[in-house]
C-alpha positions as a Markdown table, in Angstrom:
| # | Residue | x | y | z |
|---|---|---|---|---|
| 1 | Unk | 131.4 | 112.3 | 83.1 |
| 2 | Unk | 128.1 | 112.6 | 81.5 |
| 3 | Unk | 124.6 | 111.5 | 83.5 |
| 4 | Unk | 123.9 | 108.3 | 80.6 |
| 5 | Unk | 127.8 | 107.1 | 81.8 |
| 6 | Unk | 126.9 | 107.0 | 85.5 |
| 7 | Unk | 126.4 | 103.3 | 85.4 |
| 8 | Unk | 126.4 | 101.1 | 88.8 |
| 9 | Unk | 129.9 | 99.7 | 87.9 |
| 10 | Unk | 131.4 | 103.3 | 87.0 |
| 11 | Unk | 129.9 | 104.9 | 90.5 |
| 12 | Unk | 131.3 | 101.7 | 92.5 |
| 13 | Unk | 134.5 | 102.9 | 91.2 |
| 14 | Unk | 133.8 | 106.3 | 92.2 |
| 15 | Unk | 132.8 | 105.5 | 95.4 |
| 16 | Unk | 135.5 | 103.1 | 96.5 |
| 17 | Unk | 138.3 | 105.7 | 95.2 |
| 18 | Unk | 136.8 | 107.7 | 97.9 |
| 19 | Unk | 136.7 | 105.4 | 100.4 |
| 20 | Unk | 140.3 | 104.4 | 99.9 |
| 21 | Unk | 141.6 | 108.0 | 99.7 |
| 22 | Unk | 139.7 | 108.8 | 103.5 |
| 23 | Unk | 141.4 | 105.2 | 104.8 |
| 24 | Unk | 145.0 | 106.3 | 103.6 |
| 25 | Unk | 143.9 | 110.0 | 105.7 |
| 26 | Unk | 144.5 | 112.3 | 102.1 |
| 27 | Unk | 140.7 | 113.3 | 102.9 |
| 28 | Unk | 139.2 | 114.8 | 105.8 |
| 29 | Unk | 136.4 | 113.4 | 106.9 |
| 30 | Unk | 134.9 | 116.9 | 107.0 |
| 31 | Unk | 135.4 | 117.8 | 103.4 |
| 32 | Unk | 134.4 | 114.4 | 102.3 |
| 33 | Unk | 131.0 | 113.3 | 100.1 |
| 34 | Unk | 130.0 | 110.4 | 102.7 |
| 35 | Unk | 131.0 | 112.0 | 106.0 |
| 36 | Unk | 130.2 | 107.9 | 107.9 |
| 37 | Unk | 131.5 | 105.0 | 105.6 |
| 38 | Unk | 131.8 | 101.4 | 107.5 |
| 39 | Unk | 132.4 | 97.9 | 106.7 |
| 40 | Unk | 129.7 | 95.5 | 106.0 |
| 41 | Unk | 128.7 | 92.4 | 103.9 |
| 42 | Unk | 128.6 | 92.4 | 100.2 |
| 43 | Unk | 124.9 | 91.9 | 99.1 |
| 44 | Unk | 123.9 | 90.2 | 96.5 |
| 45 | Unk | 120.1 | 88.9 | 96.4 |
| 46 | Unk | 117.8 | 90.6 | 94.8 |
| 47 | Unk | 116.2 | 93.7 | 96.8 |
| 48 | Unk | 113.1 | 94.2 | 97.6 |
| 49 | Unk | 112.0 | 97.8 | 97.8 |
| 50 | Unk | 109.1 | 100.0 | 99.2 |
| 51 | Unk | 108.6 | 103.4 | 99.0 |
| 52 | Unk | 106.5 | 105.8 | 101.2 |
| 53 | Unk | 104.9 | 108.9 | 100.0 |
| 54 | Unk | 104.2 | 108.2 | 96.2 |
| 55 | Unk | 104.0 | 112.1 | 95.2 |
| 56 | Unk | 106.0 | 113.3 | 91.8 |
| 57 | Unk | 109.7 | 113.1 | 93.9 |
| 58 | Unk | 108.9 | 109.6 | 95.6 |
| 59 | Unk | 107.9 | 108.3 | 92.7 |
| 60 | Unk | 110.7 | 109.9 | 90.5 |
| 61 | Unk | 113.2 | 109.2 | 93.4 |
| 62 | Unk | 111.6 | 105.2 | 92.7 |
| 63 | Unk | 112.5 | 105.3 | 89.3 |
| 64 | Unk | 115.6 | 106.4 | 90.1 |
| 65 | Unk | 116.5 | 103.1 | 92.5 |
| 66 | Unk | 115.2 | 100.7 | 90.2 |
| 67 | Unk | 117.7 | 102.4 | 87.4 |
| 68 | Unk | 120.8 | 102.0 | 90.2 |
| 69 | Unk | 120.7 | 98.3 | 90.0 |
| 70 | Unk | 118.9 | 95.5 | 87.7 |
| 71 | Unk | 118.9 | 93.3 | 90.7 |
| 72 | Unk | 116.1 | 95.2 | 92.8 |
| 73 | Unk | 112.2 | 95.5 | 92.4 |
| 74 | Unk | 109.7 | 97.6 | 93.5 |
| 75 | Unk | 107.9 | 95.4 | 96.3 |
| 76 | Unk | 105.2 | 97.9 | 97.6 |
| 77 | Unk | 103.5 | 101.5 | 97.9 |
| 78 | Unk | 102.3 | 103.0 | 101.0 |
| 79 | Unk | 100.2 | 106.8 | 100.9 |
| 80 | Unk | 97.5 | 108.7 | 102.5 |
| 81 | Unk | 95.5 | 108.8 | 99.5 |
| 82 | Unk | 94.6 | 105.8 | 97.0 |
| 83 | Unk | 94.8 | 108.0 | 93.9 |
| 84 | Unk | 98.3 | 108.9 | 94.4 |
| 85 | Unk | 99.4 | 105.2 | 94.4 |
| 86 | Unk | 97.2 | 104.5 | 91.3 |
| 87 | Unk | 99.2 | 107.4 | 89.6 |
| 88 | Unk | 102.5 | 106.4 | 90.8 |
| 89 | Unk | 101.9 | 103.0 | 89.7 |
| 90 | Unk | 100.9 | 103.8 | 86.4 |
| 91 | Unk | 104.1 | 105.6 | 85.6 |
| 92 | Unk | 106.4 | 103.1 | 87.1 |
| 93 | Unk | 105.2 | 100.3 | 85.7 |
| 94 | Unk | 106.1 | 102.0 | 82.2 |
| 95 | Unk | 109.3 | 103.2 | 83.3 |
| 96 | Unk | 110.6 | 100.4 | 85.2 |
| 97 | Unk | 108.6 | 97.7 | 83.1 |
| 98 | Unk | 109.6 | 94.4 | 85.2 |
| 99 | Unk | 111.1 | 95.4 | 88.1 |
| 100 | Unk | 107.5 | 96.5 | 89.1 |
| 101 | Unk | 106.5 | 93.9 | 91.3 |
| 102 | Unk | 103.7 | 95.4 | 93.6 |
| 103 | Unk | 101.0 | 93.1 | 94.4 |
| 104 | Unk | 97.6 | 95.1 | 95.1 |
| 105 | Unk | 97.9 | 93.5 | 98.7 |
| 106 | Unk | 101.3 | 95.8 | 99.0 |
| 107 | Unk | 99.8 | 99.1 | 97.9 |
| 108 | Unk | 98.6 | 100.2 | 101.2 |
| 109 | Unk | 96.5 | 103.7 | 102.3 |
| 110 | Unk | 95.9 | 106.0 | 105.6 |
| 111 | Unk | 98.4 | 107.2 | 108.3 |
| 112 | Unk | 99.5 | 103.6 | 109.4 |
| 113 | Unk | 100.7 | 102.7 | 105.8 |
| 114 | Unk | 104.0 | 103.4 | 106.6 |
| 115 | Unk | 104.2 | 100.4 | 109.1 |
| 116 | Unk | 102.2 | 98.3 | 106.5 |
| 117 | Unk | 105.1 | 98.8 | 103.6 |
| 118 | Unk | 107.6 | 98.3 | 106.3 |
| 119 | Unk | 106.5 | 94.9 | 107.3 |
| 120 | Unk | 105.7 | 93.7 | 103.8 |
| 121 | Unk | 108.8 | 92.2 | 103.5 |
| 122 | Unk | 111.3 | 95.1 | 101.8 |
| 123 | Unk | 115.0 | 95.4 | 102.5 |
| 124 | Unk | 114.6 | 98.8 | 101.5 |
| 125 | Unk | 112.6 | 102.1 | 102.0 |
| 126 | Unk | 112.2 | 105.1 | 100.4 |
| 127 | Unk | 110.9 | 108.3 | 102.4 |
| 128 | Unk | 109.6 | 111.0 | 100.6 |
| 129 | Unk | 105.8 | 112.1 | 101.9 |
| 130 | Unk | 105.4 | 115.4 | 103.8 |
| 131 | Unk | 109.0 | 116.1 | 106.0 |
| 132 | Unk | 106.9 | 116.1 | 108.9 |
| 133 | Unk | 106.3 | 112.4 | 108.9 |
| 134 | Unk | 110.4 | 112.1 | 108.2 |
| 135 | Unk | 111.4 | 111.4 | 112.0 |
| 136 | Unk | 108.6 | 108.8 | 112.9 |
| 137 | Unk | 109.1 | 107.1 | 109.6 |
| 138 | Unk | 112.9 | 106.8 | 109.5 |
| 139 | Unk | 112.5 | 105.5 | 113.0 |
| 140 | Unk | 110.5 | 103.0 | 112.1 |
| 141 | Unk | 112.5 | 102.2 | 109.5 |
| 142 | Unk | 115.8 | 101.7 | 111.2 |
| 143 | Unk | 113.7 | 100.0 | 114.2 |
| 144 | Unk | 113.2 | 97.3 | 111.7 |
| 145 | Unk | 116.3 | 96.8 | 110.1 |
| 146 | Unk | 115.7 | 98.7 | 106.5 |
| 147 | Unk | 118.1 | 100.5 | 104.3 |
| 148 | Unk | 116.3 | 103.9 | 104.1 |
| 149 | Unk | 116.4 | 106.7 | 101.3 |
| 150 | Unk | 115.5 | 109.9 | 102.8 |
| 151 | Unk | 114.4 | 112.9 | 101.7 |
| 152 | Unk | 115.1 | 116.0 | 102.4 |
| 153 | Unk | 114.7 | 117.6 | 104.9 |
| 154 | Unk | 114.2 | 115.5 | 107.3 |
| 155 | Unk | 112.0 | 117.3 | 109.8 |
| 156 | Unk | 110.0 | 120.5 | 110.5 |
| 157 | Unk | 111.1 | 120.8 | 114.5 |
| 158 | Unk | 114.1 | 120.4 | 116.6 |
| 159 | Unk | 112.8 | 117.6 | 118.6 |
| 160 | Unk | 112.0 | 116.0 | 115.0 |
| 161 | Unk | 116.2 | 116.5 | 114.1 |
| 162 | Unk | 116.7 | 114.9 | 117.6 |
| 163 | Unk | 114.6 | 111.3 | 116.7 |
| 164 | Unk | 116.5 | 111.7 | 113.6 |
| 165 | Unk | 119.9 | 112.1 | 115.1 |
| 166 | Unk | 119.2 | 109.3 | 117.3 |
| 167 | Unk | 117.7 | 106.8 | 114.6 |
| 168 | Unk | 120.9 | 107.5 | 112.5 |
| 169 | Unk | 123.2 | 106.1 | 115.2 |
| 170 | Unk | 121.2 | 103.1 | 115.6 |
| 171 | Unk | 121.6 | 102.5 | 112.0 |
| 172 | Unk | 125.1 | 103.1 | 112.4 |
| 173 | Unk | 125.1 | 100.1 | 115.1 |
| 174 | Unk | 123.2 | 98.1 | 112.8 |
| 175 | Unk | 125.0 | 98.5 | 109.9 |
| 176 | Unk | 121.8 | 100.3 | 107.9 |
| 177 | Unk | 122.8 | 102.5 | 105.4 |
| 178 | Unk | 121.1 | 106.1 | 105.3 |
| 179 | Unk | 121.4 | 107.9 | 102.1 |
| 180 | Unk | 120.1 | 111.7 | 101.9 |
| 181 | Unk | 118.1 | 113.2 | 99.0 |
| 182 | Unk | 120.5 | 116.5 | 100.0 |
| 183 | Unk | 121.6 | 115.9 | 96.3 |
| 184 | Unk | 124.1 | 118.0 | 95.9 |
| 185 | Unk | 126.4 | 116.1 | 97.8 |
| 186 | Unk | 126.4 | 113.6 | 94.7 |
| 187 | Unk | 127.0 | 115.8 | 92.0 |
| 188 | Unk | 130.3 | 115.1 | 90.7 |
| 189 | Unk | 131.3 | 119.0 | 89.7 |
| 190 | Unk | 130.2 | 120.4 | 93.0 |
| 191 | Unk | 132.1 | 117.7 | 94.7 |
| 192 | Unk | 134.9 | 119.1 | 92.6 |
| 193 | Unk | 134.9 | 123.1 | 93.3 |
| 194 | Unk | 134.0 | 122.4 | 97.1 |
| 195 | Unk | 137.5 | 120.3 | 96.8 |
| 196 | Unk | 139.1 | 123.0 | 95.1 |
| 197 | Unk | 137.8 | 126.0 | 98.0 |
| 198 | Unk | 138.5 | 123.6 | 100.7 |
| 199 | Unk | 142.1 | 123.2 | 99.2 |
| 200 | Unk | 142.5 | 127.0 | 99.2 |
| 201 | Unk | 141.3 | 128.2 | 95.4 |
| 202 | Unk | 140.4 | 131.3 | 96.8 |
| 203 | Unk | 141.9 | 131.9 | 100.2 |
| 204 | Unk | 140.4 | 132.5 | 103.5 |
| 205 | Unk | 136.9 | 132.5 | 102.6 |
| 206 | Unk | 135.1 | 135.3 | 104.2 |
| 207 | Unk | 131.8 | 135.6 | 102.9 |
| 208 | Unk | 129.0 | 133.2 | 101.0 |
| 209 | Unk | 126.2 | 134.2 | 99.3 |
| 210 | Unk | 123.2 | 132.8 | 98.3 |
| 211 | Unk | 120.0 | 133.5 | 97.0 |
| 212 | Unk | 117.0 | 131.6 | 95.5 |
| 213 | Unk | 114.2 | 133.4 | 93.8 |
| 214 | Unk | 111.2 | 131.7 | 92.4 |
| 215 | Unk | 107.4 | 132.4 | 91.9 |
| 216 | Unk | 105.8 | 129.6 | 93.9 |
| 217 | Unk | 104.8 | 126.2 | 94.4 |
| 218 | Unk | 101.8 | 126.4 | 92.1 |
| 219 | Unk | 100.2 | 123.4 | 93.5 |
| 220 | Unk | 96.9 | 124.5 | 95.6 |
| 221 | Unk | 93.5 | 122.1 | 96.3 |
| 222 | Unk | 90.3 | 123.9 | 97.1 |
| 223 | Unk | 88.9 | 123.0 | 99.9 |
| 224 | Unk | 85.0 | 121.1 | 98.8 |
| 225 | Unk | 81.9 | 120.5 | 101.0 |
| 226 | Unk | 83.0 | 118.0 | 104.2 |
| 227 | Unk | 86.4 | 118.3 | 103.4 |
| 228 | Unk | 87.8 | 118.1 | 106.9 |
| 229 | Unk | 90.7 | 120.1 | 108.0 |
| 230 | Unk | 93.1 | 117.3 | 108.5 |
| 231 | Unk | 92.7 | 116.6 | 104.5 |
| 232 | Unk | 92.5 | 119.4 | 103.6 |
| 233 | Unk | 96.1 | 120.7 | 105.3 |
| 234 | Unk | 97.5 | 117.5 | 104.3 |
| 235 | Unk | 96.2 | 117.9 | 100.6 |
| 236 | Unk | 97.8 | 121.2 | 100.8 |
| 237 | Unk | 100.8 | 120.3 | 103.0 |
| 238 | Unk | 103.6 | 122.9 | 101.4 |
| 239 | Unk | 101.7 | 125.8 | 102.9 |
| 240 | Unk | 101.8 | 124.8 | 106.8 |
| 241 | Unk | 104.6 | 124.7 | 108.7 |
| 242 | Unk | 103.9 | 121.7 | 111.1 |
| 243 | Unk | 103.8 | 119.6 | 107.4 |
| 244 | Unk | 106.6 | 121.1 | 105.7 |
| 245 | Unk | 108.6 | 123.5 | 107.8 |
| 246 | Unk | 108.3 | 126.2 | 105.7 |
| 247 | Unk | 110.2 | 126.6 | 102.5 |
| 248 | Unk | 113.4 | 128.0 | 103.9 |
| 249 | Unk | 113.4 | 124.4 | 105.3 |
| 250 | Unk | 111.3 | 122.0 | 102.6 |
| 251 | Unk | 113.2 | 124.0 | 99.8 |
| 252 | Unk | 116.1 | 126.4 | 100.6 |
| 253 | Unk | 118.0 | 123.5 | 102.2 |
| 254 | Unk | 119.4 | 122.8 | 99.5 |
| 255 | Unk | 121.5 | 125.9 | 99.6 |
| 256 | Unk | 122.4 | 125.6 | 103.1 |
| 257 | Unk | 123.6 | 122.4 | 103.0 |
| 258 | Unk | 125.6 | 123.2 | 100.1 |
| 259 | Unk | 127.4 | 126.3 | 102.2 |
| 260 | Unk | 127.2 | 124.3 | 105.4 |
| 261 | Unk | 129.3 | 121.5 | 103.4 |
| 262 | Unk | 131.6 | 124.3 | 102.2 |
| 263 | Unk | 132.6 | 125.5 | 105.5 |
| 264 | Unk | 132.7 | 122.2 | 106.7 |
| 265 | Unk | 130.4 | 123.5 | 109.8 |
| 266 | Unk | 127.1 | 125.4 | 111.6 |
| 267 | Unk | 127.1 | 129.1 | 112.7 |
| 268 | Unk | 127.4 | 130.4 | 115.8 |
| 269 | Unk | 124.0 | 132.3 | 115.2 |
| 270 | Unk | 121.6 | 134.1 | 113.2 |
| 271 | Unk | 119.4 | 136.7 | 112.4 |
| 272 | Unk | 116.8 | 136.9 | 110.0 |
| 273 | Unk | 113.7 | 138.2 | 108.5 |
| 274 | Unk | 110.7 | 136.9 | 106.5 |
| 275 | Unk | 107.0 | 137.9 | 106.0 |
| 276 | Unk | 104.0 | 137.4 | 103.9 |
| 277 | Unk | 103.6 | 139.9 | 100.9 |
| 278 | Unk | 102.0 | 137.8 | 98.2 |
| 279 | Unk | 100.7 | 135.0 | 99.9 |
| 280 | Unk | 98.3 | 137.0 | 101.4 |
| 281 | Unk | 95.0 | 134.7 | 101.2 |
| 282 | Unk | 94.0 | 131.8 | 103.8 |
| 283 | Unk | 94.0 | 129.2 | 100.9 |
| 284 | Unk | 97.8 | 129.4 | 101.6 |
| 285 | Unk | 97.9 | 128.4 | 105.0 |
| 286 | Unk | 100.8 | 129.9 | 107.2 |
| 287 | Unk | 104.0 | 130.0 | 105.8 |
| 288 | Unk | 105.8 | 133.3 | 104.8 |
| 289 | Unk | 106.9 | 134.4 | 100.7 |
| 290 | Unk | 110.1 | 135.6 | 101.6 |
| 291 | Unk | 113.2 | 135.1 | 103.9 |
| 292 | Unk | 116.4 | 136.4 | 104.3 |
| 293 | Unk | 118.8 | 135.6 | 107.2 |
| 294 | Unk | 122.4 | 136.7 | 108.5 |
| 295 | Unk | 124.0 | 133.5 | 109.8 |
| 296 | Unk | 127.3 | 134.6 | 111.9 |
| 297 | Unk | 130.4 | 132.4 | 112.8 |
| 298 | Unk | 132.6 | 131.3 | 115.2 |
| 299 | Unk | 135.6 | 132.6 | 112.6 |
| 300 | Unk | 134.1 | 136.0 | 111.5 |
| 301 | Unk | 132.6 | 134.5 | 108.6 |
| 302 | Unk | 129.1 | 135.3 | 107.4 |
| 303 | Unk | 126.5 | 133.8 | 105.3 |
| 304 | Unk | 124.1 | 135.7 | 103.6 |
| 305 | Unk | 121.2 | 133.4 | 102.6 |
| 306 | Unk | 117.7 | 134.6 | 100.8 |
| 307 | Unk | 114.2 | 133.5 | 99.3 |
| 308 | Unk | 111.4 | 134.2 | 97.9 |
| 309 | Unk | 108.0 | 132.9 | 96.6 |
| 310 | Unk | 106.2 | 135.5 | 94.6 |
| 311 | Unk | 104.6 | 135.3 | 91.7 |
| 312 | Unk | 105.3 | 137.2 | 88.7 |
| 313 | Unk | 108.5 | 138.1 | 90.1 |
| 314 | Unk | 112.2 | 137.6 | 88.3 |
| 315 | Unk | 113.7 | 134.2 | 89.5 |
| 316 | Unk | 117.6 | 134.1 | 90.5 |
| 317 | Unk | 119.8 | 131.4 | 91.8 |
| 318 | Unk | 123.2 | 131.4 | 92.6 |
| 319 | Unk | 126.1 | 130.4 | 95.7 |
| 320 | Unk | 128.9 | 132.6 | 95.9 |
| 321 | Unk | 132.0 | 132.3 | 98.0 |
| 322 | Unk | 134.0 | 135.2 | 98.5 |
| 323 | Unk | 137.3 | 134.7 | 99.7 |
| 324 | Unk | 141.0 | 136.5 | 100.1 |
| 325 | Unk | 142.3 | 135.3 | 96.9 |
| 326 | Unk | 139.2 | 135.2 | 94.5 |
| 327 | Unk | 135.4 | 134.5 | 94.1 |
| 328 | Unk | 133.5 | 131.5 | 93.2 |
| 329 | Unk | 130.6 | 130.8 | 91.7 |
| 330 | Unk | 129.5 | 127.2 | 92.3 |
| 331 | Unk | 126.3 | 127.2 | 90.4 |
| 332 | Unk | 128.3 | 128.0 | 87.8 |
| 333 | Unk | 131.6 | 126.3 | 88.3 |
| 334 | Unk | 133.6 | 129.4 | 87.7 |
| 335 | Unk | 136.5 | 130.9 | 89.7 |
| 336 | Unk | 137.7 | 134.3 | 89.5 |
| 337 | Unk | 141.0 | 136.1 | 91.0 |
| 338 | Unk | 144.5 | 134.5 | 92.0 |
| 339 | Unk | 144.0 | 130.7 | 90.5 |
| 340 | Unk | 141.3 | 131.4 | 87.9 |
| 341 | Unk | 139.0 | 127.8 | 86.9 |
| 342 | Unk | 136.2 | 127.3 | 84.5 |
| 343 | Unk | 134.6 | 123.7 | 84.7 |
| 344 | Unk | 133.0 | 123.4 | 80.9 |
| 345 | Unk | 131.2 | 120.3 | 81.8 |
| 346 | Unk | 127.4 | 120.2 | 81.8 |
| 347 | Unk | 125.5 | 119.3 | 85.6 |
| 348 | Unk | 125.6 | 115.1 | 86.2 |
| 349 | Unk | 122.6 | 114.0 | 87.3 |
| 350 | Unk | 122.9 | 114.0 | 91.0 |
| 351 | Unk | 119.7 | 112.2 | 91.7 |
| 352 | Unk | 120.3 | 109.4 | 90.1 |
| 353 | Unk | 124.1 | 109.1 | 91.4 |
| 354 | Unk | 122.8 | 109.3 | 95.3 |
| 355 | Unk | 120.7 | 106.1 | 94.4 |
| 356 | Unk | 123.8 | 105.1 | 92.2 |
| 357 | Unk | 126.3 | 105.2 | 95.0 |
| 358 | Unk | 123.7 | 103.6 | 97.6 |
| 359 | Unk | 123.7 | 100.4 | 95.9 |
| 360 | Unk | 127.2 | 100.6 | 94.9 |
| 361 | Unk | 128.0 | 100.2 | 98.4 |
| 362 | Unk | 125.5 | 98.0 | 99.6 |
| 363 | Unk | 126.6 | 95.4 | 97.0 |
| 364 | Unk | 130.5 | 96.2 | 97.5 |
| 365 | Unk | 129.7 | 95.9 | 101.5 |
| 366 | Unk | 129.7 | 99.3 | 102.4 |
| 367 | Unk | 127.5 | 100.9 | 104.3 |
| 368 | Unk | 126.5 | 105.0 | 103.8 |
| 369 | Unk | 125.1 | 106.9 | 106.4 |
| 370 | Unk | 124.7 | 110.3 | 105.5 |
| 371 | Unk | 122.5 | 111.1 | 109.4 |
| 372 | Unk | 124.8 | 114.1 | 110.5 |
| 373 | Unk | 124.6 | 116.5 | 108.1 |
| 374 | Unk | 120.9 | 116.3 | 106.3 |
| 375 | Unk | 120.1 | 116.9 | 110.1 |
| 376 | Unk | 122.1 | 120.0 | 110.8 |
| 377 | Unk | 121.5 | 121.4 | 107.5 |
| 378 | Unk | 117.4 | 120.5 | 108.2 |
| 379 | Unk | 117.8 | 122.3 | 111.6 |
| 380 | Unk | 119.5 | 125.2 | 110.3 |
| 381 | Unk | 116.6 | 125.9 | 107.9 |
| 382 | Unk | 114.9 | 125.5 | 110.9 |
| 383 | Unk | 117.1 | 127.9 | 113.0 |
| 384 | Unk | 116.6 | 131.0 | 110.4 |
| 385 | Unk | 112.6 | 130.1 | 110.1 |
| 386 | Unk | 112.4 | 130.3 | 114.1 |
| 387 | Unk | 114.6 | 133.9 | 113.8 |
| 388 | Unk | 112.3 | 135.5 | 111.3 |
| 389 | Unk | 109.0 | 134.1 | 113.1 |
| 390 | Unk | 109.9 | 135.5 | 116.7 |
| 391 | Unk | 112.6 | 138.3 | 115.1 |
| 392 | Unk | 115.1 | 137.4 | 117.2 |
| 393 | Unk | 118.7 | 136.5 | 117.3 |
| 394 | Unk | 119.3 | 132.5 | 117.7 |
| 395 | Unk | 122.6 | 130.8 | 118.4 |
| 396 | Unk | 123.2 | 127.0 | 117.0 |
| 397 | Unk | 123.0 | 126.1 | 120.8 |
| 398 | Unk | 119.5 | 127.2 | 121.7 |
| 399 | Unk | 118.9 | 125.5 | 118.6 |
| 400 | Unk | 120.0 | 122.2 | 119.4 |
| 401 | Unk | 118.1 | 122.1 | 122.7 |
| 402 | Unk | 114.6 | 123.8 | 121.3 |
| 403 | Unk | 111.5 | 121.9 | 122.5 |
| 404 | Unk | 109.6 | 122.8 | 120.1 |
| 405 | Unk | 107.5 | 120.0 | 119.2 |
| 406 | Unk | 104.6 | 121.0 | 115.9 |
| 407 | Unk | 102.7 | 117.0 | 116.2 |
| 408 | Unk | 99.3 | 117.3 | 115.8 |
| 409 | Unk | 97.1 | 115.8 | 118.8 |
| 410 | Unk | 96.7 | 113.0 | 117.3 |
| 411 | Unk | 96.5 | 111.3 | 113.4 |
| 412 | Unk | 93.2 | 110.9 | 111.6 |
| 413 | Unk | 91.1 | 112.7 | 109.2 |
| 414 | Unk | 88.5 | 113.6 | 111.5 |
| 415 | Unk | 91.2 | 115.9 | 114.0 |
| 416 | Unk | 90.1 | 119.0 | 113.8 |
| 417 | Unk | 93.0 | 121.8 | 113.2 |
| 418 | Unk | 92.6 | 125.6 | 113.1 |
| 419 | Unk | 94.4 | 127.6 | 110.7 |
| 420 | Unk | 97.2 | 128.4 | 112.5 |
| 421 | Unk | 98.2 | 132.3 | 113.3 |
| 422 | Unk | 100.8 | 133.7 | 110.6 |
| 423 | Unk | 103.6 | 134.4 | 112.7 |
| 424 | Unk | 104.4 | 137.6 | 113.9 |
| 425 | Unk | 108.0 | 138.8 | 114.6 |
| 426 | Unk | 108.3 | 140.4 | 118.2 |
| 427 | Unk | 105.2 | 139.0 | 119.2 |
| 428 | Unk | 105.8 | 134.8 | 118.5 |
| 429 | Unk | 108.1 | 133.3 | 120.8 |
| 430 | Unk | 110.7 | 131.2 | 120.6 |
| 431 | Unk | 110.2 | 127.8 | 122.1 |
């Protein structure tokens, strides 16, 4: 099915063929798209919704919601900085034309906009500022009875996975739906080869592979006269860990959750490796270039995952299973060995169908929550960073109890923060 057929009506189809197939127990709840589905009342008002963080994916991912369903409009706009509302606004209201409904009174500015959107009267909220705000806004969120979008990933810390965790299962009490920007979980192909390896295309799968080369974020602010260091880290949040996790977490997580969903679980433990080699200068704060981690499980299967962000450098991208009876390539839909399988189809667009199948389900009475899994996949980005910073080997238990906490003392722009040290394998230790 092509991205301009995936209309509301033709994903509510979708989505209720999958529902009905988990009820009758011909799919396990471990190989399936929504791993929670529950019961609740069909909506049918109009939706209000507001969105937080109003960057280039918050506002594409509003875009996006509007598209999902003529009965919704965009209510308010909550960001740290003013200009980035005025330029989100600008291209929503030409994209979205009528279903922008944001007041000036609803566009609202500093750390405690968040709360402001939340109580302006939406039904629904879409996260997507820094992932280091994720847990405490999500919270909020569900604390308040709203629907919540959520981007990935959804925190930069275990204890952040943890307030995650336990916001999810309130939702879940409360009948809130929680739908993850961990798109590829919505892309009808890869829905269909991870069906096909989890029904045995290729045998016992052994070992996965996968690899992500790219040149960079190219996005950097200089730093001008009185420019204090909380702006100035939050202007340039990508390249500090406390704001973004690093990119084996803000980026690569895509590519563990897509192997995570595979297996159908987390490793045992891993080891991995990482450094700085072109992002050498200050100006880019103090996350590594490169990555490349070992993660080991329970079965004797390994996953070989690695990164990089260098410049001038060749990019690559690909997920490959290796199994008993064949290979597959799900980037490219292509199996190889015992059951050969080509998919000739071109990628849907799966980040319009996770907003697609979120109001399908809210207006059928369903409720999504998608909680478990863009946490573990979050803390296993997590789990290799914290192995290549201290250089040591981590199991998915010490993971799960870490106390690592990265908060800043406190929020506002006059909190001073220090550079923090690059870490240094050996020497950094695991908390």
């Amino acid at each position: 099915m092509s991205d301009s057929k995936q209309t509301p009506q033709s994903s509510r189809r979708r989505f209720l063929r999958v529902s009905s197939s988990a009820a009758a127990g011909t799919v396990l709840a471990a190989n399936m798209q929504f791993p929670s589905i529950t019961l609740g009342k069909p909506i049918s008002k109009k939706l209000k919704v507001g969105l937080i963080g109003c960057g280039g994916r918050g506002t594409g991912a509003t875009a996006q919601a509007m598209k999902a369903d003529s009965n919704v409009e965009l209510w308010s706009l909550g960001d740290l900085f003013p200009e980035q509302i005025e330029r989100s606004s600008q291209i929503l209201q030409k994209e979205v034309g009528e279903q922008f409904n944001v007041n000036p009174i609803h566009k609202y500015t500093g750390f405690e906009a968040y709360k402001r959107v939340i109580y302006s009267g939406v039904d629904i909220v879409l996260l997507a500022t820094p992932p280091h705000f994720r847990p405490m806004h999500m919270q909020a969120c569900i604390d308040n009875d709203k629907h919540v979008f959520v981007e990935k990933p959804v925190a930069v810390d275990a204890t952040g996975v943890r307030m995650v965790r336990d916001a999810g299962k309130k939702a879940a009490k409360k009948g809130l739906s929680v739908v993850s920007g961990l798109c590829w979980r919505y892309e009808t192909h890869m829905q269909d080869m991870i069906r096909r390896l989890q029904d045995g295309a290729i045998g016992d799968i052994r070992t996965v592979e996968s690899t992500r080369y790219s040149r960079g974020v190219a996005k950097l602010t200089e730093r001008t006269p009185g420019m204090s260091d909380m702006e100035y880290q939050m202007r340039n949040w990508y390249y500090y860990t406390w704001l973004s996790g690093d990119f084996i977490v803000e980026q690569f997580v895509h590519e563990l959750d897509k192997v995570s969903w595979l297996l159908g679980k987390y490793p045992e433990s891993v080891i991995a490796s990482g450094g700085r080699i072109a992002r050498t200068s200050e100006k880019y704060g103090h996350i590594y270039d490169h990555f490349n981690a070992i993660f080991e499980y329970d079965d004797g299967v390994k996953f070989y995952a690695n990164t990089r962000h260098e410049p001038d450098t060749d990019s690559a991208r690909y997920d490959i299973a290796y199994g008993s009876d064949g290979i597959c390539d799900l980037m490219k839909y292509t199996i190889t060995g015992k059951n050969r399988f080509r998919l000739r189809e071109s990628r849907t667009n799966m980040h319009q169908l996770e907003h697609n199948e979120m109001y399908a389900a809210l207006r059928s009475g369903n409720i999504i929550n998608n909680t478990d899994y863009m946490a573990d996949s979050t803390l296993l980005g997590i789990m290799a960073r914290e192995s290549a910073y201290t250089g040591k080997r981590l199991t998915w238990k010490q993971m799960l109890n870490s106390k690592q906490n990265l908060n800043p003392p406190s929020y506002n722009w006059d909190q001073k923060l220090p550079d923090p040290p690059v870490a240094k394998p050996g020497v950094t230790p695991f908390v």
